[in-house]
N, C-alpha and C positions, 0 to 999 in steps of 0.2 A: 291777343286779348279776345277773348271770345264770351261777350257779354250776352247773359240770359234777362227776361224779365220773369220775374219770380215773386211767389212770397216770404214773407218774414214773417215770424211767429213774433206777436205779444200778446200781453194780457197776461192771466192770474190761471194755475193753477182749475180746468173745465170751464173756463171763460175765453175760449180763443181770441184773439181778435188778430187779424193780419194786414200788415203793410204792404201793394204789390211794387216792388220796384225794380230800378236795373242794375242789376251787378256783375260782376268779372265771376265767371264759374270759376274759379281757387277759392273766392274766399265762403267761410263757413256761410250756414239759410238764413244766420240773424246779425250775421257779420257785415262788413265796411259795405257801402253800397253807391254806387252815381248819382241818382237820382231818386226820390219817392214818386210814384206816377200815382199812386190812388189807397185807397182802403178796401177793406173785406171784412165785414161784420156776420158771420157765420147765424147768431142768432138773431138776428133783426132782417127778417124776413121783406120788411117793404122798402127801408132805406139802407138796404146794410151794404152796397155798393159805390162806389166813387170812384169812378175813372177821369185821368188827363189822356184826353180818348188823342187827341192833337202831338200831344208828348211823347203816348204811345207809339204812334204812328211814325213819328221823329225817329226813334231807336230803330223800328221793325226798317225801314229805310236805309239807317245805316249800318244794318246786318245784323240785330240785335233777334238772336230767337227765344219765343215763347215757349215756357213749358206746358206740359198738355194740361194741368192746373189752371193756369191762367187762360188758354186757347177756349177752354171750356164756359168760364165767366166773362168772354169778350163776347160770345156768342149768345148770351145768356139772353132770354127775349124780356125778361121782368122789365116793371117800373122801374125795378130799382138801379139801372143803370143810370148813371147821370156825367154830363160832361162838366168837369170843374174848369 
């Protein structure tokens, strides 16, 4: 089982809005998943971020890897990160 953190696409139609979580790489990007660790709000520039930064880190420990998507808003320097 080789479990990614990643995102999942919701929202409407040019209204993205994305779940980042951990899932088994077989199943589909909006498919079955382990856990929710956060959100990603693409146009909400100041709060559009929510990390379980502790949860995170839980996964990456037990071998869980990051896609270069996600690697790239762990790193993110904004306000908008936030540990829930």
């Amino acid at each position: 089982m080789a479990v990614k953190i990643r995102l999942s696409r919701h929202g409407s139609k040019k209204k993205p809005f994305y779940r980042i979580v951990a899932s088994d790489s077989i199943y589909p990007r909006d498919g079955r998943f382990i856990e929710m660790l956060g959100t990603y709000d693409p146009r909400n520039k100041v709060n559009g971020l929510k990390l379980k930064k502790e949860a995170i880190e839980e996964w990456i420990k037990k071998g869980a890897q990051l896609t270069d998507t996600v690697k790239k808003l762990m790193k993110s320097p904004s306000p908008a990160v936030q540990a829930q």
